[in-house]
LOSEFI-831901 format. One line per field, with one value per residue (C-alpha): residue number from 1; residue in one letter; x, y, z. Coordinates in Angstrom, 1 decimal, padded with zeros to 4 digits. Example, Ala and Ser with C-alpha at 12.3 -4.5 7.8 and 13.67 -1.06 7.14 Angstrom:
<rs>
i [1|2]
aa [A|S]
X [012.3|013.7]
Y [-004.5|-001.1]
Z [007.8|007.1]
</rs>
This chain:
<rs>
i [1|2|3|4|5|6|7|8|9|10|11|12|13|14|15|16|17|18|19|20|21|22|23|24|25|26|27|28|29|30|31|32|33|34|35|36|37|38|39|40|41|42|43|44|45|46|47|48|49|50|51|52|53|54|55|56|57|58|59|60|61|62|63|64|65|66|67|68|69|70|71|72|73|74|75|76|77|78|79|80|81|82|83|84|85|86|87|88|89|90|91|92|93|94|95|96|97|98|99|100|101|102|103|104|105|106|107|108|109|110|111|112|113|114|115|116|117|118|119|120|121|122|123|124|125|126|127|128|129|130|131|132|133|134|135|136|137|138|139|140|141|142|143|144|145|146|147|148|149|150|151|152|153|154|155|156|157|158|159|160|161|162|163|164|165|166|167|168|169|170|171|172|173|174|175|176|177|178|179|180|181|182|183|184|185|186|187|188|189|190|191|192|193|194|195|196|197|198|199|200|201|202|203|204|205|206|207|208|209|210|211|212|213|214|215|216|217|218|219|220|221|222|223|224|225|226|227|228|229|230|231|232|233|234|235|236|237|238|239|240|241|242|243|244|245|246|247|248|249|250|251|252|253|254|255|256|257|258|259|260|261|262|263|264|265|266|267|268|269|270|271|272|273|274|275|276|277|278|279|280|281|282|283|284|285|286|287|288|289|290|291|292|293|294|295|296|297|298|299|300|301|302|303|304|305|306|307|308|309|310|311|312|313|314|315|316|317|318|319|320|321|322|323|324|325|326|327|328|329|330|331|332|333|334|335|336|337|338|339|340|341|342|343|344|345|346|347|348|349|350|351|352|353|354|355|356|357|358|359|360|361|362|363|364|365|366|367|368|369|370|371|372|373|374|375|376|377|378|379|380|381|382|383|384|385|386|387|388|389|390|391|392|393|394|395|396|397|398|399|400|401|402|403|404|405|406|407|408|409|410|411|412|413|414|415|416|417|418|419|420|421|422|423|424|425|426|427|428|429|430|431|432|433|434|435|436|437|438|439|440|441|442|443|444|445|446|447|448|449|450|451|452|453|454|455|456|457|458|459|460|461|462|463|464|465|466|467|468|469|470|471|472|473|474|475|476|477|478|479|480|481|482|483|484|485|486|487|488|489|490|491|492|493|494|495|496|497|498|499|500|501|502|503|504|505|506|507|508|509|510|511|512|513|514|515|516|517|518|519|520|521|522|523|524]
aa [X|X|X|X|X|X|X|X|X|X|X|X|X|X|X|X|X|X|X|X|X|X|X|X|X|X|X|X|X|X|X|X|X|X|X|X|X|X|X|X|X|X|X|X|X|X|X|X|X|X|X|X|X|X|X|X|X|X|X|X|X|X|X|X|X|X|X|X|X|X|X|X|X|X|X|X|X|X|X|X|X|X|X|X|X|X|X|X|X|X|X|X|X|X|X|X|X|X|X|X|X|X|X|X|X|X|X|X|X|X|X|X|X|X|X|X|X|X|X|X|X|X|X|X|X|X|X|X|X|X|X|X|X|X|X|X|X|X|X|X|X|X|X|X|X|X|X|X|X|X|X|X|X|X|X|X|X|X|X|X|X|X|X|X|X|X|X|X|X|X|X|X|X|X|X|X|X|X|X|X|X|X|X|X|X|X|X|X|X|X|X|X|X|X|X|X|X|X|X|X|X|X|X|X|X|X|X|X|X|X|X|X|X|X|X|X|X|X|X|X|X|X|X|X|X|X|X|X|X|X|X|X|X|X|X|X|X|X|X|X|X|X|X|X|X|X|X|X|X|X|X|X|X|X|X|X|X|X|X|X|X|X|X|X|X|X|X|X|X|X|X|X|X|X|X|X|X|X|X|X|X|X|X|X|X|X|X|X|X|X|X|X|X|X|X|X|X|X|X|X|X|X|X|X|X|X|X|X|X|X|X|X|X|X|X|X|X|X|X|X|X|X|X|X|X|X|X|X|X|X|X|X|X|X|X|X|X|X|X|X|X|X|X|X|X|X|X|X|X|X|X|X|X|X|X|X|X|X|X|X|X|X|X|X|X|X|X|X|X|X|X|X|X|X|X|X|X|X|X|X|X|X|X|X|X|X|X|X|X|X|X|X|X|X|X|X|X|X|X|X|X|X|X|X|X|X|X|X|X|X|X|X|X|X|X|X|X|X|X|X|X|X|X|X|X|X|X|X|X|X|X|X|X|X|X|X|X|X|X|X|X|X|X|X|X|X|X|X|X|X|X|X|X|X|X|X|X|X|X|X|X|X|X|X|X|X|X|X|X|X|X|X|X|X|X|X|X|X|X|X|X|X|X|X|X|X|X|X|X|X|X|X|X|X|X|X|X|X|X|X|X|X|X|X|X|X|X|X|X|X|X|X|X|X|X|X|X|X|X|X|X|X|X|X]
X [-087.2|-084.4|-085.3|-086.3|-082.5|-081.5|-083.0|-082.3|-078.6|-078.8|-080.1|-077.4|-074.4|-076.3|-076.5|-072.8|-072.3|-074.0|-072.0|-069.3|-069.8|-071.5|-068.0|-066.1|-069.3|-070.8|-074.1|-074.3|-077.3|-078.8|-079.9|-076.8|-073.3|-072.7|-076.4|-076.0|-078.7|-079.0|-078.7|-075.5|-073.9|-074.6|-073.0|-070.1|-069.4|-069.2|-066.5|-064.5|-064.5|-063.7|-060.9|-059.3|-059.1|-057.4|-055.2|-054.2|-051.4|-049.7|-046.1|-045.3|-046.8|-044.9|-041.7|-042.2|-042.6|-039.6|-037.1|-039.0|-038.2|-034.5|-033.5|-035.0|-032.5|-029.7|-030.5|-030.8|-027.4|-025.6|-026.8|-025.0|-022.0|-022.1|-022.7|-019.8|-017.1|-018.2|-017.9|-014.3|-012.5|-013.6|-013.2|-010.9|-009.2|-008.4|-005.4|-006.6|-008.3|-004.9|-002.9|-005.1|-006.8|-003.6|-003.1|-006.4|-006.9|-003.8|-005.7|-008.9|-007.3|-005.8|-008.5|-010.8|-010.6|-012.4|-015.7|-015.6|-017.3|-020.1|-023.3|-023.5|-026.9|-024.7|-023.1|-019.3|-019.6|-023.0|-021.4|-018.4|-019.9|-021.9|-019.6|-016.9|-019.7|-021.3|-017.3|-017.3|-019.9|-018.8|-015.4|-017.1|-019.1|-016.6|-014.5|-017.1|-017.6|-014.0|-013.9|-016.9|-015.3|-012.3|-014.0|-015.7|-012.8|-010.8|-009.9|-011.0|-008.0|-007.9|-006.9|-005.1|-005.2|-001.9|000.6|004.3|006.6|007.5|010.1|010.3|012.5|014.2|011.9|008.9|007.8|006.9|008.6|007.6|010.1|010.2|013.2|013.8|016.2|018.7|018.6|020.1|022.8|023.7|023.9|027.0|025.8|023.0|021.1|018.7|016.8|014.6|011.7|011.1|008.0|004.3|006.2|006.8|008.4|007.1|009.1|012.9|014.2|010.8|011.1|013.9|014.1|015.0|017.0|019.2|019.3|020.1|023.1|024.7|023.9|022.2|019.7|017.8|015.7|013.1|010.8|008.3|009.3|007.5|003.9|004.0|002.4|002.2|005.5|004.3|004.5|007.7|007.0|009.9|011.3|014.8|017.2|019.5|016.4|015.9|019.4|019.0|016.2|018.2|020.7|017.8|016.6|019.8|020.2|017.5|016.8|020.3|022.2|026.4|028.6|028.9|025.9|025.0|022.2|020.5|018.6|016.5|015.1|013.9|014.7|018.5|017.9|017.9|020.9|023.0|022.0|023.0|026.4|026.5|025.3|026.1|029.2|030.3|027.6|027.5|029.5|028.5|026.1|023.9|022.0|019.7|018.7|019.4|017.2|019.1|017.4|016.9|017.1|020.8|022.9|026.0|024.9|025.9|023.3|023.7|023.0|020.2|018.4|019.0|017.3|013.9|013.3|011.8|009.5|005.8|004.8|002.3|005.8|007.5|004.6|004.1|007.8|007.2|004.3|006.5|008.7|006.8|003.9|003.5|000.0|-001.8|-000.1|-002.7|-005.5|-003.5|-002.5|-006.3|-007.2|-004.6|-003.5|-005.5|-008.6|-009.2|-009.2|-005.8|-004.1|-001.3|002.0|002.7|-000.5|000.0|003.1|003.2|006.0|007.5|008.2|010.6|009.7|011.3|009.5|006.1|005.9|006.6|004.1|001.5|002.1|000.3|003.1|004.0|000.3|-000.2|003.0|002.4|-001.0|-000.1|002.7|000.4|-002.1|000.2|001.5|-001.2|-003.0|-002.8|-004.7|-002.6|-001.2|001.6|004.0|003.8|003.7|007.3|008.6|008.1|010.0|012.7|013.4|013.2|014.8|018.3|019.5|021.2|024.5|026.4|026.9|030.6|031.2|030.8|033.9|037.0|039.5|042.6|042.7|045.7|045.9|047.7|045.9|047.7|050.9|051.9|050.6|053.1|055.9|055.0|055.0|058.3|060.3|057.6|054.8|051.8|048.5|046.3|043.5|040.6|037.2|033.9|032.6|035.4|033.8|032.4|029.3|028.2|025.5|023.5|021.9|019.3|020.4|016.6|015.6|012.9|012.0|015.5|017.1|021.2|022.3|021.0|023.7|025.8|026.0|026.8|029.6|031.1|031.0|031.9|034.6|035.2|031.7|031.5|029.1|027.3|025.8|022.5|022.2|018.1|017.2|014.6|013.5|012.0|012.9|017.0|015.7|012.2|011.6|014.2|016.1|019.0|020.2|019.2|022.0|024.5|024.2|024.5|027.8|029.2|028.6|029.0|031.6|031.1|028.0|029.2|026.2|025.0|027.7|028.3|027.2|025.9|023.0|019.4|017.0|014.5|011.5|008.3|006.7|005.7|008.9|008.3|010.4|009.0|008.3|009.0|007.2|004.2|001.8|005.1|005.4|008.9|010.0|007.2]
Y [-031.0|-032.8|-031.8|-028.4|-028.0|-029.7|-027.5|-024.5|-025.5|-026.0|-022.8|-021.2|-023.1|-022.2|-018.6|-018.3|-019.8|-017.9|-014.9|-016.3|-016.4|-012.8|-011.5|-013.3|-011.5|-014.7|-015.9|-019.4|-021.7|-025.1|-027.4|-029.4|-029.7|-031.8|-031.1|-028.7|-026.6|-024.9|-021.8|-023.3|-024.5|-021.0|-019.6|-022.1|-020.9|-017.5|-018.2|-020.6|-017.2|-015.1|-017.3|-017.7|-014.3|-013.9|-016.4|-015.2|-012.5|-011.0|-011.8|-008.1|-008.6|-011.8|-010.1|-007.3|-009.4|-011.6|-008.6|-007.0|-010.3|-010.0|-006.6|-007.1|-010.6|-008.6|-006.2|-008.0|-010.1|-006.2|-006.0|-009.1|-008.5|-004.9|-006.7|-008.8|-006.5|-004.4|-007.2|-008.5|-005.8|-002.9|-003.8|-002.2|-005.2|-005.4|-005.1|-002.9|-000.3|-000.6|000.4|002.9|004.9|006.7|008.5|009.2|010.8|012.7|013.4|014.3|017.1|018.5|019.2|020.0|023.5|023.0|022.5|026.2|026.4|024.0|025.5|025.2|022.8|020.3|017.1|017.2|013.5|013.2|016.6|015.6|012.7|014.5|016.9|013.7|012.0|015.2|015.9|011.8|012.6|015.7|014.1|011.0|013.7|015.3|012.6|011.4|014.8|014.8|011.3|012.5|015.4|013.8|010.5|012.9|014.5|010.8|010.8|007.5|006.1|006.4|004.1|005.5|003.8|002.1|004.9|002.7|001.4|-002.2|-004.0|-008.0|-010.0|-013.1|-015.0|-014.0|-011.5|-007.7|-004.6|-001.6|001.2|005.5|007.4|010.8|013.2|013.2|010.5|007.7|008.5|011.8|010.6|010.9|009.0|006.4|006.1|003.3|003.2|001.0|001.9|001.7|-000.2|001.5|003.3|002.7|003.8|007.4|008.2|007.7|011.1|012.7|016.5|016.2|019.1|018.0|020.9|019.7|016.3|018.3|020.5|016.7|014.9|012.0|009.4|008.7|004.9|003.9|000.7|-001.4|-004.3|-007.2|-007.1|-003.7|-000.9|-002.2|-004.8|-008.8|-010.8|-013.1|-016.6|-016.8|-013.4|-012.7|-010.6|-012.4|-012.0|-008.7|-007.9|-009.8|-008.2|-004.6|-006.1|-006.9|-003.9|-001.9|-003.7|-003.8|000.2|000.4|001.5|001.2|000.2|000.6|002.4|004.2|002.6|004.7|002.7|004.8|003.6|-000.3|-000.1|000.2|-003.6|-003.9|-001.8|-003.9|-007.0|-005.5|-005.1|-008.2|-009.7|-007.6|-005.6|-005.6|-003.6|-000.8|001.9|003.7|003.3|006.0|005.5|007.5|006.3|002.3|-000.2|-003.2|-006.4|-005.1|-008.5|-008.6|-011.0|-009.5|-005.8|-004.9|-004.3|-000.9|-000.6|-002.9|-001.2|001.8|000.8|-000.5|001.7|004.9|002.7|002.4|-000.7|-001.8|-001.2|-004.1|-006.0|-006.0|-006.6|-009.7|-010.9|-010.8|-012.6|-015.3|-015.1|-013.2|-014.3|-012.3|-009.0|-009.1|-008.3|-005.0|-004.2|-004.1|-002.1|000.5|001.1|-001.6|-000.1|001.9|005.2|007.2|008.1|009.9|007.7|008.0|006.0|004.2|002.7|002.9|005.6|008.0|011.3|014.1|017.8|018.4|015.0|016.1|019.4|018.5|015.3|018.5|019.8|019.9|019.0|016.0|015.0|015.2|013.3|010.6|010.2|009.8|007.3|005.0|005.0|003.4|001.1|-000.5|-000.8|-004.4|-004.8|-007.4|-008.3|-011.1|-008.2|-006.3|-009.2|-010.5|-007.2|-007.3|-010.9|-009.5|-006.9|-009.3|-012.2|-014.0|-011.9|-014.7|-012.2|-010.3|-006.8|-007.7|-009.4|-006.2|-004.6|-004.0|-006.8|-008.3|-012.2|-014.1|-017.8|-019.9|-023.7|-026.0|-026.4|-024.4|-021.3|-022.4|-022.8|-019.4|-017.9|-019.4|-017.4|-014.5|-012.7|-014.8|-014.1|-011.7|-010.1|-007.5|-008.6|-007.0|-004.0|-001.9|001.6|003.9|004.3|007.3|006.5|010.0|009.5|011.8|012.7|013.3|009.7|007.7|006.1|004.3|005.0|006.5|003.3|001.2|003.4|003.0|-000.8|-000.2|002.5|-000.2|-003.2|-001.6|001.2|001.9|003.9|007.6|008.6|011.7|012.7|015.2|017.0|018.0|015.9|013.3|010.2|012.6|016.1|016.0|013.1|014.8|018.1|019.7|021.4|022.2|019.0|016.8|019.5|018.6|014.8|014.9|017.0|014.6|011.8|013.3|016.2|020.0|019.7|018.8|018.6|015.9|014.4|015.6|013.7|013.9|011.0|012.1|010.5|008.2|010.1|008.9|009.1|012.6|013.8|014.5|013.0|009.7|010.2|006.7|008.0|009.3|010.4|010.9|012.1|013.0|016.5|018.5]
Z [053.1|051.7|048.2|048.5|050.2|047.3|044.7|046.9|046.9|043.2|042.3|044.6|042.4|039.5|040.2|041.3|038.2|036.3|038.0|037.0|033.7|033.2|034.2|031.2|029.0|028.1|028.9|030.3|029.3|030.3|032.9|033.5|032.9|029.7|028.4|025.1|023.5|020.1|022.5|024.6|020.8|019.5|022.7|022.4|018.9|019.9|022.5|020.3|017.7|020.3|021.9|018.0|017.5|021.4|019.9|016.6|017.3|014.1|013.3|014.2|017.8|018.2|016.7|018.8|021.8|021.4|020.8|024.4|026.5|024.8|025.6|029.2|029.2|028.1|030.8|033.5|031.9|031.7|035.6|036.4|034.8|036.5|039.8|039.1|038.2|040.9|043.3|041.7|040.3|041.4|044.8|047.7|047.7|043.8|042.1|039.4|042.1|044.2|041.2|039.7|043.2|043.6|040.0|039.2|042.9|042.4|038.2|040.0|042.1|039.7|037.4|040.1|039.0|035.8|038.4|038.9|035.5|036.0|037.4|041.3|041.1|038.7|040.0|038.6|037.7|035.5|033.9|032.8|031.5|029.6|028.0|027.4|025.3|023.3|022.5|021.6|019.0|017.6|017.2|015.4|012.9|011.7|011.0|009.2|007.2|006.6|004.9|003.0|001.5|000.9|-000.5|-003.3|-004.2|-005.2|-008.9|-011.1|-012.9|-016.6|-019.0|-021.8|-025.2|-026.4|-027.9|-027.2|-029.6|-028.8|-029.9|-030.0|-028.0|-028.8|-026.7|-028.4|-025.9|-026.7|-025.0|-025.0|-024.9|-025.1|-026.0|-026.2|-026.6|-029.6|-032.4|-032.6|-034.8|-033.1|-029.6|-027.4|-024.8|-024.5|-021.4|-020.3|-017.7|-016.0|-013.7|-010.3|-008.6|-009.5|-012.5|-016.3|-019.3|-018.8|-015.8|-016.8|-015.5|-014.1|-015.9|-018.0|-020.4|-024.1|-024.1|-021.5|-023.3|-026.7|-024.8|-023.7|-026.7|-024.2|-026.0|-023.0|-023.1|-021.2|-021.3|-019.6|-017.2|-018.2|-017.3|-016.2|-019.2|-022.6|-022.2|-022.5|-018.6|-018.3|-017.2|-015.4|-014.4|-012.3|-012.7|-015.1|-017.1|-016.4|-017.6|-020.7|-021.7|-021.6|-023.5|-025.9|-026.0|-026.6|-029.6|-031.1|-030.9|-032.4|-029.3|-030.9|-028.6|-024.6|-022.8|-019.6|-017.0|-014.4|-011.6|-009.4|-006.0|-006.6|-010.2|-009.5|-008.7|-012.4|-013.3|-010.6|-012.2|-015.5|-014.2|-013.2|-016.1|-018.8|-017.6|-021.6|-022.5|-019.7|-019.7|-016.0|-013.6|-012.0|-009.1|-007.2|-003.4|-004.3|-002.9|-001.7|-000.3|003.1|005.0|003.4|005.7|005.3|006.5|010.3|012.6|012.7|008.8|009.7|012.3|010.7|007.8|009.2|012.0|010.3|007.8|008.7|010.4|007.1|004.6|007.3|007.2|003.5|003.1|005.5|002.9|-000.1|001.6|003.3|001.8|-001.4|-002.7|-000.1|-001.0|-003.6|-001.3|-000.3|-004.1|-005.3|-002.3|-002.7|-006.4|-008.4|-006.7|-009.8|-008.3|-007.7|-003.9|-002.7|-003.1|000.9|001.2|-002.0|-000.8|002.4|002.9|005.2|004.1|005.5|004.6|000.9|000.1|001.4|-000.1|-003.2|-003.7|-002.9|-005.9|-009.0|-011.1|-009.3|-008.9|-012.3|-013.3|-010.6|-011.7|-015.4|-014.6|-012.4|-014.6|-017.6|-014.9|-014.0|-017.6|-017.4|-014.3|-013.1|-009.6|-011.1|-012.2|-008.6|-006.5|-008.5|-008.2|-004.6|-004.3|-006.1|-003.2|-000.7|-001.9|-003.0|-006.0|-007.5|-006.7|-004.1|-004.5|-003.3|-006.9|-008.5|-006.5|-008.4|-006.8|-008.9|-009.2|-009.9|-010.8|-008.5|-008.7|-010.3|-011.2|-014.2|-012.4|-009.9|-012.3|-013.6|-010.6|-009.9|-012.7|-013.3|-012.2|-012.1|-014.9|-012.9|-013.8|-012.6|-011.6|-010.4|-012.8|-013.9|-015.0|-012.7|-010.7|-009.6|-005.8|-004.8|-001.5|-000.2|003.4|004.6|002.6|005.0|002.2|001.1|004.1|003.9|006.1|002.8|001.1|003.0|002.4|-000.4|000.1|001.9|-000.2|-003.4|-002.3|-006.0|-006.2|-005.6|-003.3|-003.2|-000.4|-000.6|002.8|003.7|000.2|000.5|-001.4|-004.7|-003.9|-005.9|-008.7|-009.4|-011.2|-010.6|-013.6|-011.3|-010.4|-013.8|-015.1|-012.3|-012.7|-016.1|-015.8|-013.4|-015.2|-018.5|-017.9|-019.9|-022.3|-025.9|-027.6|-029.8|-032.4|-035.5|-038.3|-041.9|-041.1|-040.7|-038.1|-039.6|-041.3|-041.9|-045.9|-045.9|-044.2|-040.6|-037.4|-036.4|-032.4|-030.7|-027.3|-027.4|-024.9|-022.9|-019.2|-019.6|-020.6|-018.8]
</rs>
């Protein structure tokens, strides 16, 4: 009895058993647990193969499945932090609700009106939203259209192939210069002028005729500074440099006598340190809207604030570079003007322009000489020159504009001045720069403001100042045929023409006049 229960009882556990294992699709064979046949090792084969194939999930399943369980983290994390500012700031109790329940209520009521033009079955809340992130997008798009159409119409810079005349310098180096207008021997007046920053020897007098140059008899000079066009880098460049190397030049392109130096903009850094430097040699000064350092000590703070508050905030900041730390200006130079395509010189420089100045960068002529003049200033591909002309503006000149005012000085150290002062007038004599310099200033300048000017009205009181009502920074100095005539008739008086003299200008073999600028953007 026992053993037929017992056989009964193992039939039953086989049979559930055997249920069991029908469900998973697997037949189950043998007498026993532990007891293996060929038809129990066959069977256990088949499930190993089926369980490796269970178990070998692609890459793409397993990448698929990691990137599932992270967004469902990141939502339940985007939950929590919802449930948290909900339950913190957004609170009746809050400050930020407290302060802001009260205007956007009063907001709300007010534009309530624009619910009138939903449709009655829309919630005012999911609409809005709706519209506010559809006008998002559209925004967005054509933005990005815009910076397409504009991105495709940015010209590549050229480089030209050398065309200057250079002359060299005691030190070895290699200037390049450009002159036009009457020869040498036949000039009245000799003009030299150095260039401004992002300029070179092209620019001097941006569309000067030659006619008008002809009727005053003016020889006007231009050059590169060093390591800007085709001139050779300085190793140590200042301004008493800078003023040597006009006196240089002067000489060795045969300038006789005294001569005339025009400084527009941050060039006339270079004609002040000529008078200071090389007051024998300079006849008159001309300057058109002069840059002066502009953290000066001795301005007021009127002049001061007057200066930096209509600059852009990336001109301050690059001025604060140059002045702290120049290296990383540049990172900004060779994404602006070393990029090797060309800009507009607002964005190029960083400038603010009033009306005159902005409708004349827009057109064609000044794009085309702007263009022309970068490209030659920037042949060398070099930050060095732009970065040192940069310190320059922003640091110790080496010299006080004061020292060029006019002011008598008498001896009275010692005691032989004091004997001579005793029976006669004491030895006096004048000191600063003693001929005249002529200041016009823009009214409408934001780029060299008219406090700057100022200044300078104020510490040299022998200038004559000109003031330009509704001018800007380019519209009196550039292209304009009209006013190159009246500022060479102040400086010059009536027209005289060129002098009259036997002398013919140098002539190459087969007879014709040898052109010392060529490929010139002057005269256009």
């Amino acid at each position: 009895m026992t053993s037929m229960e017992g056989t009964a009882e193992l039939n039953s556990w086989r049979e559930e058993l055997e249920s069991l294992v029908e469900d998973t699709g697997i037949p189950f064979a043998g007498d026993g647990i532990g007891i293996l046949t060929p038809e129990s090792t066959t069977n256990q084969s088949l499930f190993e193969s089926v369980n490796t194939e269970e178990t070998a999930e692609s890459f793409n399943d397993q990448i698929k499945g990691f990137a599932k369980a992270w967004a469902e983290l990141m939502t339940e994390l985007g939950k929590g932090c919802k449930d948290v500012v909900q339950q913190t700031l957004l609170t009746e109790e809050s400050y930020i609700v407290k302060k802001t329940k009260g205007p956007l209520k009063e907001v709300s009521v007010k534009l309530r009106f624009f619910n009138e033009f939903l449709p009655e079955d829309r919630d005012p809340v999911h609409a809005w939203s709706v519209i506010f992130f559809v006008f998002i997008l559209a925004l967005a798009a054509l933005t990005v259209n815009k910076y397409d159409s504009n991105h495709q119409t940015v010209k590549k810079v050229y480089v030209h192939p050398p065309s200057a005349v250079r002359v060299m310098l005691p030190d070895g180096r290699y200037m390049a210069y450009c002159e036009v207008g009457v020869p040498a021997d036949k000039a009245r007046f000799s003009l030299v002028t150095p260039h401004s920053f992002l300029s070179s020897r092209l620019a001097g007098i941006p569309g000067v005729k030659a006619s008008l140059l002809e009727e005053y008899g003016v020889r006007l000079i231009t050059y590169d500074l060093p390591g800007f066009g085709e001139s050779d880098p300085h190793p140590n460049r200042s301004l008493s440099s800078s003023a040597l190397d006009m006196s240089y030049l002067a000489e060795a392109v045969g300038v006789k006598g005294k001569f005339w130096v025009l400084g527009y903009s941050s060039g006339s850094l270079h004609a002040w340190a000529a008078l200071k430097y090389i007051p024998n040699r300079i006849e008159g000064a001309a300057m058109f809207a002069p840059l002066i350092n502009p953290y000066e000590s001795s301005m007021t703070k009127e002049e001061m604030s007057g200066t930096w508050k209509n600059w852009t905030r990336r001109r301050k900041f690059l001025y604060y570079l140059a002045r702290r730390f120049p290296k990383f200006l540049g990172y900004f130079y060779h994404r602006t003007f070393l990029s090797g395509k060309h800009g507009q010189i607002n964005k190029w420089l960083s400038l603010s322009l009033w009306n005159k100045d902005k409708t004349l960068v827009k057109t064609s002529d000044f794009e085309e000489f702007w263009q022309r003049d970068v490209e030659e200033s920037i042949r060398q591909g070099n930050t060095k020159p732009f970065i040192e002309e940069s310190m320059l503006q922003v640091s110790n000149w080496g010299f006080s504009l004061m020292d060029l005012q006019v002011q008598r000085k008498c001896q009275r150290k010692g005691i032989f001045p004091w004997l001579q002062f005793m029976y006669g007038e004491a030895e006096c004599e004048l000191t600063g720069f003693l001929g005249p310099i002529h200041i016009w200033q823009g009214m409408d300048d934001m780029v060299v403001p008219p406090t700057m000017t100022d200044y300078v009205a104020r510490v040299i009181p022998n200038a004559f100042l000109h003031r330009l009502p509704e001018e800007g920074h380019f519209s009196y100095f550039f292209l304009c045929n009209e006013c190159h005539k009246q500022i060479f008739t102040t400086l010059f008086g009536n027209p005289q023409g060129p002098l009259d003299t036997v002398d013919v200008a140098p002539t190459k073999e087969n007879g014709e006049v040898e052109s010392t600028c060529a490929d010139s953007a002057i005269g256009i």
